[in-house]
C-alpha positions as semicolon CSV with decimal commas, in nm:
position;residue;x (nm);y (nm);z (nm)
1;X;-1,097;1,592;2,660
2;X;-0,944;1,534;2,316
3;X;-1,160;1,337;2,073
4;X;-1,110;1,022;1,926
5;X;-0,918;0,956;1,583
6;X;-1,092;0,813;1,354
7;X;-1,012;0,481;1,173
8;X;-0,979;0,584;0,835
9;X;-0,721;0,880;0,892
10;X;-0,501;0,603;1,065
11;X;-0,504;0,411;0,777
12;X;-0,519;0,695;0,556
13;X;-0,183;0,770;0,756
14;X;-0,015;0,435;0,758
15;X;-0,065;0,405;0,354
16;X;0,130;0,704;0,296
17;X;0,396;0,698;0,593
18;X;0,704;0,489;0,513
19;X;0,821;0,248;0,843
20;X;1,198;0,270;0,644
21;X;1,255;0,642;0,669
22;X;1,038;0,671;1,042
23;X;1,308;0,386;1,188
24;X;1,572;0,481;0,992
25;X;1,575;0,841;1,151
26;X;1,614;0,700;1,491
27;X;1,780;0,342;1,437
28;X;2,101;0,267;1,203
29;X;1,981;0,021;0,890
30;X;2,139;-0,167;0,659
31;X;1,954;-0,300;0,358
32;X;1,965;-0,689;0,339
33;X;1,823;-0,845;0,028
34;X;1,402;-0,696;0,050
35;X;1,433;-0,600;0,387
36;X;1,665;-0,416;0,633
37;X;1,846;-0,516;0,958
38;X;2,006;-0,317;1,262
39;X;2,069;-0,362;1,604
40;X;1,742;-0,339;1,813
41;X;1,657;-0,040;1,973
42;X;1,436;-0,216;2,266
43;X;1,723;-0,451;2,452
44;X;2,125;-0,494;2,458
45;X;2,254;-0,721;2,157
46;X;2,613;-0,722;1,979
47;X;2,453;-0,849;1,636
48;X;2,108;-0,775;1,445
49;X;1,845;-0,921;1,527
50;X;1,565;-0,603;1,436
51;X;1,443;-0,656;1,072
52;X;1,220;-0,378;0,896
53;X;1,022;-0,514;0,603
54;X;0,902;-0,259;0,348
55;X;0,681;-0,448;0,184
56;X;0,509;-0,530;0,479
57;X;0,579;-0,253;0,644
58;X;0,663;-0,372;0,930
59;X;0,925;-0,414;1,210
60;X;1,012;-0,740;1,402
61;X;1,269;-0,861;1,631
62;X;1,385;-1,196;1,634
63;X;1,589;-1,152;2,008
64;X;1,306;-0,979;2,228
65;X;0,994;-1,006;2,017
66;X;0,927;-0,605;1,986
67;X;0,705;-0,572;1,674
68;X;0,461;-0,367;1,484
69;X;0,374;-0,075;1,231
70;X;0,500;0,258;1,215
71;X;0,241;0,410;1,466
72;X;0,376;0,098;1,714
73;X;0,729;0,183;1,670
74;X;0,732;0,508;1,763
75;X;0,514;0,477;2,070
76;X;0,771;0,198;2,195
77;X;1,063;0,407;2,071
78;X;0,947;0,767;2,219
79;X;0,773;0,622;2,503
80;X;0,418;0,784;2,397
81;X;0,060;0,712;2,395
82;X;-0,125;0,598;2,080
83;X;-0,283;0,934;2,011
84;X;0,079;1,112;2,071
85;X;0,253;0,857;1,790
86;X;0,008;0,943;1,562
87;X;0,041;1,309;1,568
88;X;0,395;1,314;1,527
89;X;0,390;1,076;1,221
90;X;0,145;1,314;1,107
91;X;0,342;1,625;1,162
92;X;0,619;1,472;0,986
93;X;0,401;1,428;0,654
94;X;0,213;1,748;0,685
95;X;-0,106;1,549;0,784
96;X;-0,367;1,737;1,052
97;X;-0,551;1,517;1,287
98;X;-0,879;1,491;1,270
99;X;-1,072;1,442;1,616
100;X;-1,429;1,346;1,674
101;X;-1,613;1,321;1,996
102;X;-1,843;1,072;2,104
103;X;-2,151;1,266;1,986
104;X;-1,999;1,308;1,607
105;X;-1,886;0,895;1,608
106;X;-2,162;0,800;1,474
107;X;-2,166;1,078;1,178
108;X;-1,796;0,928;1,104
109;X;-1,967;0,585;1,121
110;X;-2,207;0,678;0,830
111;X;-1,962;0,873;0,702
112;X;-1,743;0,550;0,604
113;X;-2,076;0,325;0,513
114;X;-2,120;0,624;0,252
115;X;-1,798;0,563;0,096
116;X;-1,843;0,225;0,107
117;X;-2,174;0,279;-0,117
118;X;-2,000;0,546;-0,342
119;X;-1,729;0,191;-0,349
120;X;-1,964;-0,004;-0,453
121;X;-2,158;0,159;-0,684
122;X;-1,838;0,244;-0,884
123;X;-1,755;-0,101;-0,928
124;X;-2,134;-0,201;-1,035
125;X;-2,089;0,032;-1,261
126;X;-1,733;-0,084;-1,392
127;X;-1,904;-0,404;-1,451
128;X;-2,145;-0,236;-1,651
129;X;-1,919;-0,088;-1,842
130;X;-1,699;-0,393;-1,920
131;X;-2,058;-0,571;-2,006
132;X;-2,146;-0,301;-2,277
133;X;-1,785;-0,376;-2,451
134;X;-1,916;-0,715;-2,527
135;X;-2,316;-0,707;-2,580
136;X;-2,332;-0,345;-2,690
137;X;-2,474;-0,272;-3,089
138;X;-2,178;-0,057;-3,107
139;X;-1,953;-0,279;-2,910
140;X;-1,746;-0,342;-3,227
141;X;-1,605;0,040;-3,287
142;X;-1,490;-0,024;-2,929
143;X;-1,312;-0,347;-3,001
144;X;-1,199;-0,262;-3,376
145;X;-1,009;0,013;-3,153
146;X;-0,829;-0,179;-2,917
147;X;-0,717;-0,439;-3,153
148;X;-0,563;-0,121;-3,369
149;X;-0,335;-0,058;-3,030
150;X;-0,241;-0,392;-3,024
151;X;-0,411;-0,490;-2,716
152;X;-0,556;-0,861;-2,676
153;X;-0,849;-0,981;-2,491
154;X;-0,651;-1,113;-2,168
155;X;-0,484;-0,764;-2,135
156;X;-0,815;-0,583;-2,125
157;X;-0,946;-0,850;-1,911
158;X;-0,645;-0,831;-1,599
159;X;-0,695;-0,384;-1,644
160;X;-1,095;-0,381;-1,681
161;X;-1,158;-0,236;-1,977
162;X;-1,523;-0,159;-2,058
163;X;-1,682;0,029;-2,291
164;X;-1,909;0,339;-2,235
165;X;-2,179;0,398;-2,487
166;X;-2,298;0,703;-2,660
167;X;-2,612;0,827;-2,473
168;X;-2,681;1,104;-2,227
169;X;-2,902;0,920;-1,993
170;X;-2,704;0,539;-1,990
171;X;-2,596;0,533;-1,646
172;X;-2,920;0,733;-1,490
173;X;-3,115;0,538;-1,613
174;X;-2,899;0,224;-1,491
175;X;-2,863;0,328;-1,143
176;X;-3,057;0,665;-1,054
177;X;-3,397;0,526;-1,026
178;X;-3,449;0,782;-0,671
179;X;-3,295;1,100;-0,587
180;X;-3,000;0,895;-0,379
181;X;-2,886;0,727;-0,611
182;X;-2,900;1,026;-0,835
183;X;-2,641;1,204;-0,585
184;X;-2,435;0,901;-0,515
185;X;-2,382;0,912;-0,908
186;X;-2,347;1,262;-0,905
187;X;-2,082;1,253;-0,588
188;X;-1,868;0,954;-0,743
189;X;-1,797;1,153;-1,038
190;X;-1,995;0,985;-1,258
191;X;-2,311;1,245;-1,347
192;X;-2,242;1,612;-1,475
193;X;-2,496;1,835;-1,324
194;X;-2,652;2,177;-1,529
195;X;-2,920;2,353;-1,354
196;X;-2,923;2,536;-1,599
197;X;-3,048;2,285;-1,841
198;X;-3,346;2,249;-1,733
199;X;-3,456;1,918;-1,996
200;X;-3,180;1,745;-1,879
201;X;-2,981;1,880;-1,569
202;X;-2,807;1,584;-1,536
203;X;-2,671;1,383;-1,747
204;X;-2,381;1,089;-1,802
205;X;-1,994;1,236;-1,783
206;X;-1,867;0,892;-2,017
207;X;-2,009;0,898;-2,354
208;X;-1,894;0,682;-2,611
209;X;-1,565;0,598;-2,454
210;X;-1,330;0,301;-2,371
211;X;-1,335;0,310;-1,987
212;X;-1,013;0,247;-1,809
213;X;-1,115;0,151;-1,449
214;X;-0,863;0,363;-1,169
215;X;-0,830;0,093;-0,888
216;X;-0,682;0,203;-0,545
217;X;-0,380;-0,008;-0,403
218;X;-0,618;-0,219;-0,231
219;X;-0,780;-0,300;-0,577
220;X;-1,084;-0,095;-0,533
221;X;-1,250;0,083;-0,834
222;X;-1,247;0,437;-0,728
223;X;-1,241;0,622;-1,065
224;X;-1,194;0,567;-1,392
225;X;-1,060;0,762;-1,739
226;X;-1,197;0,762;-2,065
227;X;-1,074;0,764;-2,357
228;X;-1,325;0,888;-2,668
229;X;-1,403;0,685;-2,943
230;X;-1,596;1,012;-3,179
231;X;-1,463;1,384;-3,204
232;X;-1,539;1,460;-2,871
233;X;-1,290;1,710;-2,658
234;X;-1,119;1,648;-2,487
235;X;-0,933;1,307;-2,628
236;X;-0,918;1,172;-2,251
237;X;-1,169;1,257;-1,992
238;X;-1,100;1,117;-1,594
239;X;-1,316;1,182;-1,330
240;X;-1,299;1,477;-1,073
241;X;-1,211;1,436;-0,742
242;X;-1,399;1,300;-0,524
243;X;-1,481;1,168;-0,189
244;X;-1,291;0,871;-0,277
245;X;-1,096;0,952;-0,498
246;X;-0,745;1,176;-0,488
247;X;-0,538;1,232;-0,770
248;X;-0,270;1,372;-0,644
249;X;-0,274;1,007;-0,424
250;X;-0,321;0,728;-0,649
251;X;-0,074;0,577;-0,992
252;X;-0,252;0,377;-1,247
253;X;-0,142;0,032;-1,291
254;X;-0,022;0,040;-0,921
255;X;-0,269;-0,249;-0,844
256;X;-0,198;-0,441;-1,151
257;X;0,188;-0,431;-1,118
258;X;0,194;-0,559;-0,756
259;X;-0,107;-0,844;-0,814
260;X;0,160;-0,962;-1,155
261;X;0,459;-0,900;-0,982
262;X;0,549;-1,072;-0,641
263;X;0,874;-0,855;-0,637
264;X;0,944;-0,515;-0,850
265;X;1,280;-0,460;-0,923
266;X;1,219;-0,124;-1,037
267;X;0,896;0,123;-1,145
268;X;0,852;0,286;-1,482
269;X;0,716;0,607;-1,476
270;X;0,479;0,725;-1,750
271;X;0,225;0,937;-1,850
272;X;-0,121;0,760;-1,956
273;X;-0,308;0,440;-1,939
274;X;-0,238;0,347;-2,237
275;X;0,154;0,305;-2,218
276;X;0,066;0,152;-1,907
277;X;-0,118;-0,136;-2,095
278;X;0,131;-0,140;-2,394
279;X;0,405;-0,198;-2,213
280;X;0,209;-0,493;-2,028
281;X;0,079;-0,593;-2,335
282;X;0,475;-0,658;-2,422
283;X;0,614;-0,827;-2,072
284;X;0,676;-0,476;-1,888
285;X;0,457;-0,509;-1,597
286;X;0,609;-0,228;-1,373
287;X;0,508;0,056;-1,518
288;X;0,273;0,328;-1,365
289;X;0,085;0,613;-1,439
290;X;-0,019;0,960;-1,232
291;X;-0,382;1,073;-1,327
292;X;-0,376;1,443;-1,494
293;X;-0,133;1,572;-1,241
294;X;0,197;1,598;-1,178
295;X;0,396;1,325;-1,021
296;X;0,430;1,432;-0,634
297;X;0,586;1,327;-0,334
298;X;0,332;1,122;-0,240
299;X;0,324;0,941;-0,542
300;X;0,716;0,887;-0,496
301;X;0,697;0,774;-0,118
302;X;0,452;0,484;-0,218
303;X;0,657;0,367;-0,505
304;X;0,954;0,346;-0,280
305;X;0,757;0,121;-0,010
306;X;0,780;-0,142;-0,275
307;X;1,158;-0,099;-0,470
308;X;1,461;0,152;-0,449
309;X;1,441;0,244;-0,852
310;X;1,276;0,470;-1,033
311;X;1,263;0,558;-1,383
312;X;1,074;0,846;-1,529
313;X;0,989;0,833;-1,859
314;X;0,902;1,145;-2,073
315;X;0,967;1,291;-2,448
316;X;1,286;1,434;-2,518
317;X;1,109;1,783;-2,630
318;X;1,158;2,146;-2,364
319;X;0,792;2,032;-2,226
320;X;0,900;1,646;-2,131
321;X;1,212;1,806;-2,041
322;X;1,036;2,056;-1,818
323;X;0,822;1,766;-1,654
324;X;1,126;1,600;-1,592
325;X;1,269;1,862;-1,394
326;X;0,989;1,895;-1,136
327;X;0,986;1,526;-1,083
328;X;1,342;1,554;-1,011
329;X;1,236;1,825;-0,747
330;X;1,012;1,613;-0,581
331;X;1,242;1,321;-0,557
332;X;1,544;1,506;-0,398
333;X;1,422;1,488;-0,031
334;X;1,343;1,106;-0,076
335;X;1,676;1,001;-0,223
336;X;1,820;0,830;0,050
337;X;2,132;0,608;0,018
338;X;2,018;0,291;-0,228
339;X;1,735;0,478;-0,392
340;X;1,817;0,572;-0,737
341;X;1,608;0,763;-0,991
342;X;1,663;0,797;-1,405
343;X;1,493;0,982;-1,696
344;X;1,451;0,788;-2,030
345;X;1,372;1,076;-2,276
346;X;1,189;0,938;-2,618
347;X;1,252;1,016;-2,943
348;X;1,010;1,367;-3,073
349;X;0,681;1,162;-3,217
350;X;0,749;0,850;-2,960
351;X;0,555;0,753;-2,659
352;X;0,640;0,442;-2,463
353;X;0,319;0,270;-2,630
354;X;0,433;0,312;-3,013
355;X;0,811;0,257;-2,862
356;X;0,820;-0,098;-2,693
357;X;0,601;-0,163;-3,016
358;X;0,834;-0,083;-3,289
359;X;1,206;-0,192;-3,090
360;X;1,036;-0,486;-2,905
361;X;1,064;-0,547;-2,497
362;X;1,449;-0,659;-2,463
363;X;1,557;-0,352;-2,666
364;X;1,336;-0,123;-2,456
365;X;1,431;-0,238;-2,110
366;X;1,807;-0,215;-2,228
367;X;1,712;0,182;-2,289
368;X;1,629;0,175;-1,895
369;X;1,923;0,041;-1,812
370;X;2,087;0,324;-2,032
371;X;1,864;0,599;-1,923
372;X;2,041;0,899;-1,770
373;X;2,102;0,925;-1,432
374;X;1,981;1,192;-1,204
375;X;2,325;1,332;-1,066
376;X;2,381;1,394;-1,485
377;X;2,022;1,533;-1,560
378;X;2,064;1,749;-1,252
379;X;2,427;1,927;-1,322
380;X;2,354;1,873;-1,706
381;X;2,020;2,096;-1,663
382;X;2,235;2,346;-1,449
383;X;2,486;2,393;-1,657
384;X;2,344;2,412;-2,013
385;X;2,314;2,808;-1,994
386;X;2,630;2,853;-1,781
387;X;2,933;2,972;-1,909
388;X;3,120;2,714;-1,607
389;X;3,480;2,806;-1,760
390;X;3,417;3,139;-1,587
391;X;3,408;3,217;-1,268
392;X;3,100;3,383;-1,281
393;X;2,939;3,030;-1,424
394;X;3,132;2,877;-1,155
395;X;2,982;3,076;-0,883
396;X;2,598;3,084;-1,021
397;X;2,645;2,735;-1,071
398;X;2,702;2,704;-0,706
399;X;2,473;2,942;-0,606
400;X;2,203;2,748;-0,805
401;X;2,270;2,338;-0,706
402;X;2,305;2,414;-0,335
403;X;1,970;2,479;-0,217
404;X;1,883;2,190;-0,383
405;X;2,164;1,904;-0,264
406;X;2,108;2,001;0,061
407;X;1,721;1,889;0,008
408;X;1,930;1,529;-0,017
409;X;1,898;1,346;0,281
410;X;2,227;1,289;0,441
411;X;2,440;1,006;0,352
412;X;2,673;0,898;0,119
413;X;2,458;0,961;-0,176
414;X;2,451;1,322;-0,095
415;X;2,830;1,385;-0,023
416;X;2,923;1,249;-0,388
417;X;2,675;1,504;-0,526
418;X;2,860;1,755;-0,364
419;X;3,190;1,586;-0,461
420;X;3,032;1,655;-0,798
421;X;2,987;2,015;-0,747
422;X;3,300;2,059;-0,585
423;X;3,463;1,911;-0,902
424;X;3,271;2,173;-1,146
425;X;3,308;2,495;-0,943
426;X;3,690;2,409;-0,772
427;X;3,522;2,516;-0,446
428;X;3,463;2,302;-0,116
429;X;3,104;2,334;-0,112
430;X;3,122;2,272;0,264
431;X;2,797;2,000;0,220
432;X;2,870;1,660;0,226
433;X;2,807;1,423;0,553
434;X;3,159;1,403;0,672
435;X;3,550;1,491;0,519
436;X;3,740;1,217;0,352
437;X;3,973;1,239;0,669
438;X;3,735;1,136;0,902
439;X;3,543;0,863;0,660
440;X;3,602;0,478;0,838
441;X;3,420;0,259;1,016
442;X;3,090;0,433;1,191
443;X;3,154;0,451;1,611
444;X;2,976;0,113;1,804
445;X;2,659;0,199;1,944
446;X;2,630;0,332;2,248
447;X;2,462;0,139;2,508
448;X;2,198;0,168;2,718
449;X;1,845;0,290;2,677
450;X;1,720;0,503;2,363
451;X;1,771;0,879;2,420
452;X;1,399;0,944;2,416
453;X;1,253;0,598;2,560
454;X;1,362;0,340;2,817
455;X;1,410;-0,016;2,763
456;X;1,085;-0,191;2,760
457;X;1,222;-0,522;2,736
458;X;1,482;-0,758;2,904
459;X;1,768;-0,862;2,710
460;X;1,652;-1,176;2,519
461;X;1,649;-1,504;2,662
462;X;1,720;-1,826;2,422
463;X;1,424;-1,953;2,280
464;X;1,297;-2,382;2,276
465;X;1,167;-2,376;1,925
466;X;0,805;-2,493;2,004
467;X;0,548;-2,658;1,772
468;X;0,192;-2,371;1,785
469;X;-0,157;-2,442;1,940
470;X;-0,370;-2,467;1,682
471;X;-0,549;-2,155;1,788
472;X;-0,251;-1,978;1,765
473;X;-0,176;-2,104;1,436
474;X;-0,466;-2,003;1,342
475;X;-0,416;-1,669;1,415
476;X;-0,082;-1,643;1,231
477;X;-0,275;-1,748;0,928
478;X;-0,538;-1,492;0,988
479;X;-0,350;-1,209;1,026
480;X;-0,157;-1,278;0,729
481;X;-0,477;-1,278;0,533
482;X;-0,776;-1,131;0,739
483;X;-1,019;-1,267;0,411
484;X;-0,953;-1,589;0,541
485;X;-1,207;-1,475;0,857
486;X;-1,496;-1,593;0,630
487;X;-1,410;-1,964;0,705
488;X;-1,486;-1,920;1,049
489;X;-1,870;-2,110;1,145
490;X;-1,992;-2,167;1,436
491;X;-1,846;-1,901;1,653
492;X;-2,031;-1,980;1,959
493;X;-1,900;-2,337;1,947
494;X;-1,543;-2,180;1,889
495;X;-1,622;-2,009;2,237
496;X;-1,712;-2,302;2,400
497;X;-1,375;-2,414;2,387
498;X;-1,097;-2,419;2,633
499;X;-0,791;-2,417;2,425
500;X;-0,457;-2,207;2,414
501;X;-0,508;-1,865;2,245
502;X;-0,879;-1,893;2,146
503;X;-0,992;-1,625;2,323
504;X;-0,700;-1,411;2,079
505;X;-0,854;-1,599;1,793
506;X;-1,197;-1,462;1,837
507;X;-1,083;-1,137;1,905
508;X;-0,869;-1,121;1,595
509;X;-1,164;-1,248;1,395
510;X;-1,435;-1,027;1,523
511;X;-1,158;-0,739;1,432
512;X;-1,118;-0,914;1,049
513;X;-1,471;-0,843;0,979
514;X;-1,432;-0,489;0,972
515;X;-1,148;-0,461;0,703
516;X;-1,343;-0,571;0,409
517;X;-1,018;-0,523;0,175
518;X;-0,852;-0,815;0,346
519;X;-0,520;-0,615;0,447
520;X;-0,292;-0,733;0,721
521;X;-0,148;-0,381;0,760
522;X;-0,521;-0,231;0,815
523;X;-0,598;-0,524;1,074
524;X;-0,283;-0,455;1,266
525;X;-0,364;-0,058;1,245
526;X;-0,700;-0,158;1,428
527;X;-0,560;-0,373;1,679
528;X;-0,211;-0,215;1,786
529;X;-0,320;-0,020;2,027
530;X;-0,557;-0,304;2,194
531;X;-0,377;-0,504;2,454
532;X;-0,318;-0,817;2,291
533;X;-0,176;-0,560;2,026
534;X;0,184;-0,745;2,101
535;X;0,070;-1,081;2,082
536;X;-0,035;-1,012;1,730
537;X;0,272;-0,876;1,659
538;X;0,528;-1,177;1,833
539;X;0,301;-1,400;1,610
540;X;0,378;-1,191;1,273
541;X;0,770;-1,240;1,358
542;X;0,739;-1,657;1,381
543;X;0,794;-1,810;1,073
544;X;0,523;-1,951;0,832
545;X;0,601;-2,216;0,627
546;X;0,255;-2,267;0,494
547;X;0,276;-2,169;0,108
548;X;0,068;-1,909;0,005
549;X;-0,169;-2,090;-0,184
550;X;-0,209;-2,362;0,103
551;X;-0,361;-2,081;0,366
552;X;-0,726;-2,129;0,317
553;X;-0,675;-2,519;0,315
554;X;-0,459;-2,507;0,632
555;X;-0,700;-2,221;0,806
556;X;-1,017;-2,399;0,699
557;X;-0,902;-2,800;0,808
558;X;-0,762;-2,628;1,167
559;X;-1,108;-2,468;1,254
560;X;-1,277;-2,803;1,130
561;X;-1,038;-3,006;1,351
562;X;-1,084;-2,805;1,679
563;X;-1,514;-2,826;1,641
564;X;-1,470;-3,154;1,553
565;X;-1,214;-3,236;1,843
566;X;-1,488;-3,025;2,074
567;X;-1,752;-3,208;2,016
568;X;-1,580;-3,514;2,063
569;X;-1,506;-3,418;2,411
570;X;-1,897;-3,331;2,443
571;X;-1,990;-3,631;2,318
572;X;-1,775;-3,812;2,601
573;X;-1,874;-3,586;2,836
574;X;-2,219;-3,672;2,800
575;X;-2,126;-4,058;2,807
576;X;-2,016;-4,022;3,130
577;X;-2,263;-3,829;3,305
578;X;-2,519;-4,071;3,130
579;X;-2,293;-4,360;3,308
580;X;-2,270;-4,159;3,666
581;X;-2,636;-4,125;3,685
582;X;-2,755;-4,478;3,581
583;X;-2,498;-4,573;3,861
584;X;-2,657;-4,344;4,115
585;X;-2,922;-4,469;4,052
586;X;-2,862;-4,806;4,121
587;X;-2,956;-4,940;4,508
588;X;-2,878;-5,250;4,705
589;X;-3,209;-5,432;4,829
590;X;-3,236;-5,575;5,208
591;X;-3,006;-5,862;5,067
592;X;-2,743;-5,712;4,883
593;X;-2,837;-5,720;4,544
594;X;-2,881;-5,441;4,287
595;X;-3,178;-5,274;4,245
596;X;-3,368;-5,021;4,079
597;X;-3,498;-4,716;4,347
């Protein structure tokens, strides 16, 4: 028998899987504002109803109710088990599926509380760091430093800076008072160990540095770079890999952009923490760094979850140039009609820091705007060696920009690049989607079922606008924000109660508890495949008109008015027994009259 999954590869999964691209490959989209609409896949309807939000990520129809992740989707869409959907989102992104069986669940169980200690202890020791930049003796070489870049107090505040002082032994001595903590240290990248040392065979990686905490997209300090304040090499130190901690995953200033930003027009790519805080610093809150590596695909699918618009930003010398390129290469299987990409090259001597700096923020976002497009950096870069007057250039050109248009997913983004090519070489290139003769109108749907599924739902059915239990609107408010689970006292009270969708409530809740970052997209991951899995859902589709900032209020006065309305009822409960048993106990004497038996 095939083992289970565990939790944290489906959520490792549903981070880096895009619902977009996995519906868009089976159902038509349009984009519509944020989000994107088609006609729904799971009953009959002549206009759309099916929304996909990216941001979210998640899918919801307004005519039959079908909703969910990615994972959700394709089981009701393919017609497959939980365990099935997940491999084949896998497979798509190259992802292997862990199993465990029973006997290893609890290894996987202690595996997670570990990196919830290595978690932890990272962010104890971010707040160390952060106290040391302002009770240190040396605090003020630190400071003096980041007032040079420009950089106020708030700014350093809302990134985390800290400060790590010069010593060997600091954070040992901090928080490796046993051998445990001296590996948990040691296996969140914070230690250096040298057996061959044998006075000091471990000893602090961060030594007299300004500490830039590395937060994951869930906020969660998971590594950090440094950047030295002495003549140390090299200039900017980050910490290895490590059990929690990918580089190849994560972009600094993700977390910061999306907690400033409630939408992001567009991301700035760049290449170190510090023209990530600049630009900040100056009113440019979308900009993001990768950590030592190059920027991947991974990278790129995560930024598009939250905007269509890219702009990599690199100097204008053969290395930036170079850089440029492979980012390019990365981003050609991604570009999918309404995602765009652009280079900004700087002047030699420029980074974005000393840029925005010297030509101020208006002037700086107008050179995005300006920046060169990728369909021009691409045949630009192809040509520049290419004699393309000749029909030798003509035909290397070709022979050099096909493999890589036809990495373009198809669309109409992808048959004007070949338009392009067509143009340069005077050759039909035979790659676009379709030929100008047959463009128009796409055909109407067919009808009927999905090729691969059936129809799991009846057409829909108009819908009596209703006003929600207060259990159930409690629930709608809880899985919007699962932190909001911490306002819930006196569970066995809550139980007592006979009430509309509180048996859902309690489930939800006892299902909160386990997703200490508060995310609606890991509570759903845990509770999709449960079978009030589509309940949850439904209730994600309704509308909420509570503001954001009203939630706790609203949560917290609708658990106080149920108890309060439950042991109202007790209390008039027990009136009434009281009443039935001083009246049973009540007897006529021989003449009639009341008396006590």
């Amino acid at each position: 028998m095939a083992g289970i999954i565990p939790q944290r590869f489906i959520d490792d999964l549903l981070a880096r899987v895009d619902i977009v691209d996995v519906i868009d490959s089976r159902v038509k989209l349009r984009k519509t504002g944020k989000n994107y609409s088609g006609l729904c896949p799971f009953h009959q309807e002549k206009s759309p109803s099916f929304t996909v939000q990216p941001e979210k990520q998640f899918y919801y129809c307004f005519g039959c109710g079908a909703g969910g992740n990615a994972i959700g989707f394709v089981m009701d869409y393919e017609n497959l088990e939980f365990p099935e959907a997940v491999e084949l989102l896998a497979r798509d992104l190259g992802m292997e599926v862990p199993r465990e069986d029973k006997g290893r669940r609890q290894s996987a169980d202690r595996e997670h509380s570990h990196h919830e200690t290595l978690l932890t202890l990272l962010d104890k020791v971010n707040q160390y760091f952060q106290q040391q930049l302002r009770q240190h003796p040396q605090k003020q070489r630190a400071i003096d430093y980041l007032k040079k870049r420009g950089l106020t107090g708030e700014i350093a505040r809302d990134f985390g800076l800290g400060y790590a002082p010069p010593g060997w032994r600091n954070l040992l001595e901090a928080f490796g008072s046993n051998e445990q903590q001296k590996k948990n240290l040691l296996e969140a990248g914070l230690l250096i160990e040298n057996p061959e040392n044998k006075h000091n065979p471990l000893y602090d990686r961060f030594r007299d540095r300004i500490m830039y905490p590395i937060r994951n997209q869930k906020g969660r300090v998971i590594g950090f770079g440094g950047r030295v304040l002495g003549d140390d090499k090299p200039k900017y130190l980050n910490s290895p890999e490590t059990p929690v901690f990918r580089k190849g995953e994560e972009l600094y200033g993700l977390y910061e952009a999306r907690r400033k930003l409630r939408h992001i027009e567009r991301f700035l790519l760049v290449e170190g923490y510090m023209d990530v805080i600049a630009l900040a610093q100056n009113g440019i809150h979308y900009s993001v760094a990768t950590l030592g590596t190059a920027t991947s695909a991974t990278h790129l699918r995560v930024l598009f979850k939250y905007t269509s618009e890219l702009v990599f930003c690199f100097d204008g010398d053969n290395a930036g140039r170079e850089a440029a390129w492979r980012a390019l290469q990365q981003a050609l299987p991604l570009l999918e009609d309404g995602r765009s990409i652009r280079f900004l090259f700087l002047p030699e001597g420029q980074d974005p820091d000393t840029q925005v700096r010297t030509i101020g923020k208006d002037a700086f976002e107008a050179s995005l705007a300006s920046s060169t497009r990728m369909a021009d950096f691409l045949f630009d870069t192809l040509t520049a060696r290419l004699d393309i007057d000749s029909l030798e250039g003509k035909a290397r050109l070709a022979k050099l920009a096909l493999p890589l248009l036809q990495q373009v997913p198809k669309g109409v983004f992808r048959k004007l690049l070949f338009d392009r090519l067509d143009q340069l070489t005077g050759m039909a290139s035979q790659g676009g989607t379709q030929s100008p003769a047959s463009s128009g109108p796409p055909p109407a749907p067919p009808l009927g079922p999905p090729p691969s599924g059936g129809f799991r739902r009846q057409a829909a059915q108009p819908r009596i606008r209703v006003e929600m239990p207060p259990c159930i609107k409690a629930v709608n408010l809880l899985i919007r924000r699962p932190s909001l689970v911490r306002l819930m006292q006196h569970e066995d009270e809550l139980a007592e109660i006979r009430a509309e969708g509180m048996e859902l409530l309690l489930k939800v809740a006892e299902i909160a508890r386990l997703c200490p970052d508060g995310s609606s997209m890991e509570l759903m991951s845990r509770i999709f495949a449960t079978s009030y899995g589509n309940q949850l859902t439904s209730l994600l589709g309704r509308e909420l008109i509570t503001p954001e900032e009203g939630m706790e209020q609203e949560f917290g006065d609708l658990i106080a008015q149920m108890l309060h309305a439950h042991r109202q009822r007790l209390a008039r409960q027990a009136v009434v027994k009281a009443l039935h048993r001083r009246h049973a106990s009540v007897q006529p004497d021989a003449n009639g009259q009341p008396a006590e038996s």
